[in-house]
N, C-alpha and C positions, 0 to 999 in steps of 0.2 A: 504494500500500500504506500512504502515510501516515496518508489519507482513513478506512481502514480501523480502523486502532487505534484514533483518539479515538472513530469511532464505537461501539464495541462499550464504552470504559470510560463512553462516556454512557448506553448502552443496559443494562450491569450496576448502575451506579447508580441508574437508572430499576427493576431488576429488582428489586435490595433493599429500594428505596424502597417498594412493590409488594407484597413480602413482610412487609413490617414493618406497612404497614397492613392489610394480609389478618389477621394474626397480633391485632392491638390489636381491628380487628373481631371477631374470635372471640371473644376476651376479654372485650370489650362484649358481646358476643352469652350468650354463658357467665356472665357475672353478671349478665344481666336475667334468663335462664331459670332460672337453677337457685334465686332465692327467691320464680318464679312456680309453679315446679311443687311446691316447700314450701306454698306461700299455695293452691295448686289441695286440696291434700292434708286441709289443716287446714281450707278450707272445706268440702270431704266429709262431717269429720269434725263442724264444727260443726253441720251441715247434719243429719247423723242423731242429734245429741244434740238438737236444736231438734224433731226428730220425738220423741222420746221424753218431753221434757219436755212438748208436748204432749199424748200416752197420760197420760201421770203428771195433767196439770190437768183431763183429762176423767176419771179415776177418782177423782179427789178430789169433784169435782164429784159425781159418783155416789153415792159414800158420804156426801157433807154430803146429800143428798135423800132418802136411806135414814135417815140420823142422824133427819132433820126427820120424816120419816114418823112412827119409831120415838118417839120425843117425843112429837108430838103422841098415841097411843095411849096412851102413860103417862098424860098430862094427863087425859085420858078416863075411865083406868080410875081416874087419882084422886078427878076428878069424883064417877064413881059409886059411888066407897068413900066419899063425904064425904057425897053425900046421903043412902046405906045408914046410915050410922052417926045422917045424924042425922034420919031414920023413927024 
C-alpha cells in the first residue's frame, strides 16, 4: 500500500502538469484565432471596397471619354463658327 500513494501523488502531478498545459495551449490557440478571424473580417471588407473602387475608376474613365467626345464637338462647332464668320 506504500507503493500505492507515491504513485498516485506522481500521477496527480503529472495530471496538473497536463492541465496547465492543455489550459496555456488554449490560450495560444485563442490569441492566434481571434486576430485571424479580425484580419479574415477586414480582409472581406477591404476586399469589397477594392471592388468598388474599381466600378468608381471604370466610371471615371467613362465620363473623361464622354468629356473628350463632348470637346472635341465644341472644337468643331467653333471651327465652323470661325470660318462662318469669316465668309
Amino acid at each position: 500500500m506504500a507503493n500505492h500513494v507515491p504513485q498516485q501523488e506522481g500521477t496527480g502531478r503529472l495530471e496538473r502538469q497536463r492541465n496547465l498545459f492543455v489550459a496555456v495551449a488554449a490560450f495560444a490557440l485563442a490569441a492566434v484565432a481571434l486576430p485571424m478571424a479580425h484580419r479574415a473580417a477586414s480582409h472581406r471588407e477591404l476586399k469589397g471596397l477594392n471592388g468598388r473602387i474599381f466600378e468608381l475608376q471604370l466610371a471615371i474613365v467613362d465620363t473623361r471619354n464622354r468629356i473628350r467626345v463632348v470637346e472635341a464637338r465644341i472644337l468643331d462647332a467653333q471651327r465652323e463658327a470661325t470660318k462662318e464668320a469669316t465668309r
